[in-house]
C-alpha positions in Angstrom: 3.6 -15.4 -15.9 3.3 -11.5 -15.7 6.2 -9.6 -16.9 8.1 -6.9 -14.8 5.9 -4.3 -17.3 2.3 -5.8 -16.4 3.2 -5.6 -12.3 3.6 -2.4 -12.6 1.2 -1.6 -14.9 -1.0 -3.1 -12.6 0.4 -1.5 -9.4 -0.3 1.6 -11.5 -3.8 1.1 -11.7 -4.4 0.0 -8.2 -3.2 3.2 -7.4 -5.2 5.1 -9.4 -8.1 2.6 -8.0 -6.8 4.1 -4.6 -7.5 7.6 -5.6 -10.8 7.2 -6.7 -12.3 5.3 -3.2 -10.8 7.8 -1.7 -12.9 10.8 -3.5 -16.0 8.6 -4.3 -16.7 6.6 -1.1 -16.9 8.1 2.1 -17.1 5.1 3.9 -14.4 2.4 2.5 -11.2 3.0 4.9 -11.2 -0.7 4.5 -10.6 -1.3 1.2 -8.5 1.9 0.9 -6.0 0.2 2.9 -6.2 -2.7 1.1 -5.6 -1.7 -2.2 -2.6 0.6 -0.8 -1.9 -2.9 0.3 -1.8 -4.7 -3.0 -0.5 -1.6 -4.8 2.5 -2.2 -2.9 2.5 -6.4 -3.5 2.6 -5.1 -7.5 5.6 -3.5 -7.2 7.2 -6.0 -4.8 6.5 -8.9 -7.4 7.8 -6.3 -10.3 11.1 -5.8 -8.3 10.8 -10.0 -8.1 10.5 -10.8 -11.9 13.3 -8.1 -12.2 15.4 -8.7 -10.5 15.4 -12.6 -9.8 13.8 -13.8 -12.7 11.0 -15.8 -10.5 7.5 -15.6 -10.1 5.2 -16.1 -6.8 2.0 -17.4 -6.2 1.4 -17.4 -2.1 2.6 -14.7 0.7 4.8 -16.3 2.1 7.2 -17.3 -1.1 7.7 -13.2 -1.8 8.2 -12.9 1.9 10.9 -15.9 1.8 12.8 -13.4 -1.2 12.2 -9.7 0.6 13.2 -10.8 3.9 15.6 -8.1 5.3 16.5 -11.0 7.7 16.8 -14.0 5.2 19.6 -15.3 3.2 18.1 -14.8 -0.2 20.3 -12.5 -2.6 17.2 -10.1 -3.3 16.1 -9.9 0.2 14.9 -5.8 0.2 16.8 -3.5 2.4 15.0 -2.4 6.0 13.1 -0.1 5.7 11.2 -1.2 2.2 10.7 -4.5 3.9 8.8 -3.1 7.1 6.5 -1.1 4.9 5.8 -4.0 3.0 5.1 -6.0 6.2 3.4 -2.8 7.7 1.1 -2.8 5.2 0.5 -6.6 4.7 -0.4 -6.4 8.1 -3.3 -3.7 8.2 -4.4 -5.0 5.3 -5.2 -8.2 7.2 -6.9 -6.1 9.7 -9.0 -4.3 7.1 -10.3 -7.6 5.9 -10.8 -10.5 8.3 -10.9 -8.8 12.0 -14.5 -7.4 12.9 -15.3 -5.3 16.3 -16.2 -8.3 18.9 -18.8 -6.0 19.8 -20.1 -4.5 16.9 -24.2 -3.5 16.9 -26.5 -4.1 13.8 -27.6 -0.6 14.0 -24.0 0.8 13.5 -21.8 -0.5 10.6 -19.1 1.5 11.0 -18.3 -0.2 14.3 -17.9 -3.5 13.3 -14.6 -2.4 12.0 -10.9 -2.3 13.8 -9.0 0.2 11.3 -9.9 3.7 11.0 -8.8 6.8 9.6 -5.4 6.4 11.8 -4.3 3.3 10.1 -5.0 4.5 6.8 -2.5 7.6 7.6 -0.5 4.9 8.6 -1.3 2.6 5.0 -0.5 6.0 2.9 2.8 6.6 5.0 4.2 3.4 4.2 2.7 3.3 1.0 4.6 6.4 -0.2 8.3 5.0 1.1 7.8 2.2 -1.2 6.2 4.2 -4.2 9.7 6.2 -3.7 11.6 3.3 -3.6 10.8 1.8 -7.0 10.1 5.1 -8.7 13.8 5.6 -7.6 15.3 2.4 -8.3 13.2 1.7 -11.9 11.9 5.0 -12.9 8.3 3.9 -13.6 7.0 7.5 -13.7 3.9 7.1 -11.1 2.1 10.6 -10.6 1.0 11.3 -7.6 -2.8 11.5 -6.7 -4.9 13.9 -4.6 -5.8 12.0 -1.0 -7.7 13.2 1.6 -7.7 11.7 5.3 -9.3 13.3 7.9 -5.7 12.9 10.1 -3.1 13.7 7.6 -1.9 17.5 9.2 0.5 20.2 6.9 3.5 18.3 8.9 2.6 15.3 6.7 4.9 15.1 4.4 4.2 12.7 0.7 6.1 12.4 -2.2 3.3 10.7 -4.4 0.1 12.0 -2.5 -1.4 15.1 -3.1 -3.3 16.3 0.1 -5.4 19.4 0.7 -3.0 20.9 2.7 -0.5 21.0 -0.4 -3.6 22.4 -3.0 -4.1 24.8 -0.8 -0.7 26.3 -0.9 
């Protein structure tokens, strides 16, 4: 089973991952949110093994530990839950739900997320890269982003955006 180390070693490169579809392809908003997605499943599992010891296979067994709302002893608090769930939930989005009325002739429109929900992704993505870099130290640096909505009143502790190089 992976150790504490390798999730977030692997959370780490995801992250990295992140950075480079974000430079490199125009055109992957998708999987963008997706691996912001599974960046943030890394770090939940590390702050499993940690913490509790355990080790989870399916969805819905880390959800059963994390739940703000559950019993369990290692449930997260609030607000780190929501972003989790925030982001499981576009991350569904990105990958199974397709425009009902998408046309051959335009790809792009086959697809229900869009710049605005990966604003969203990198918002929540960021509360729970805080979290953990808090709680365990694990020394993320922050990568250069760019999304055509983040504005100067975005504010990211672990995203570089042009609005912060060009300051």
């Amino acid at each position: 089973m992976p150790t504490f180390s390798q999730h977030v070693l692997q959370a780490k490169h995801n992250f990295n991952v992140l950075a480079q579809l974000n430079k490199q392809v125009n055109n992957s908003i998708d999987w963008q949110v997706t691996v912001s997605f599974y960046t943030a499943l890394h770090l939940i599992n590390s702050y499993i093994v940690k913490e509790a010891n355990l080790h989870y296979k399916t969805h819905s067994e880390v959800d059963n530990v994390i739940n703000c709302r559950g019993l369990s002893p290692y449930k997260l608090g609030e607000d780190e839950y929501v972003s989790y769930e925030i982001l499981k939930n576009l991350s569904r989005r990105s990958r199974y739900i397709c425009h009902h009325e998408a046309e051959n002739d335009n790809p792009n429109h086959a697809f229900l997320i869009d710049e605005k929900h990966l604003l969203k992704a990198l918002k929540e993505l960021d509360k729970l890269l805080l979290y953990f870099n808090s709680k365990y130290n694990l020394e993320i640096e922050p990568i250069k982003i760019f999304s055509k909505n983040i504005s100067a009143s975005d504010k990211f502790n672990f995203f570089i955006t042009p609005a912060q190089i060009v300051l």
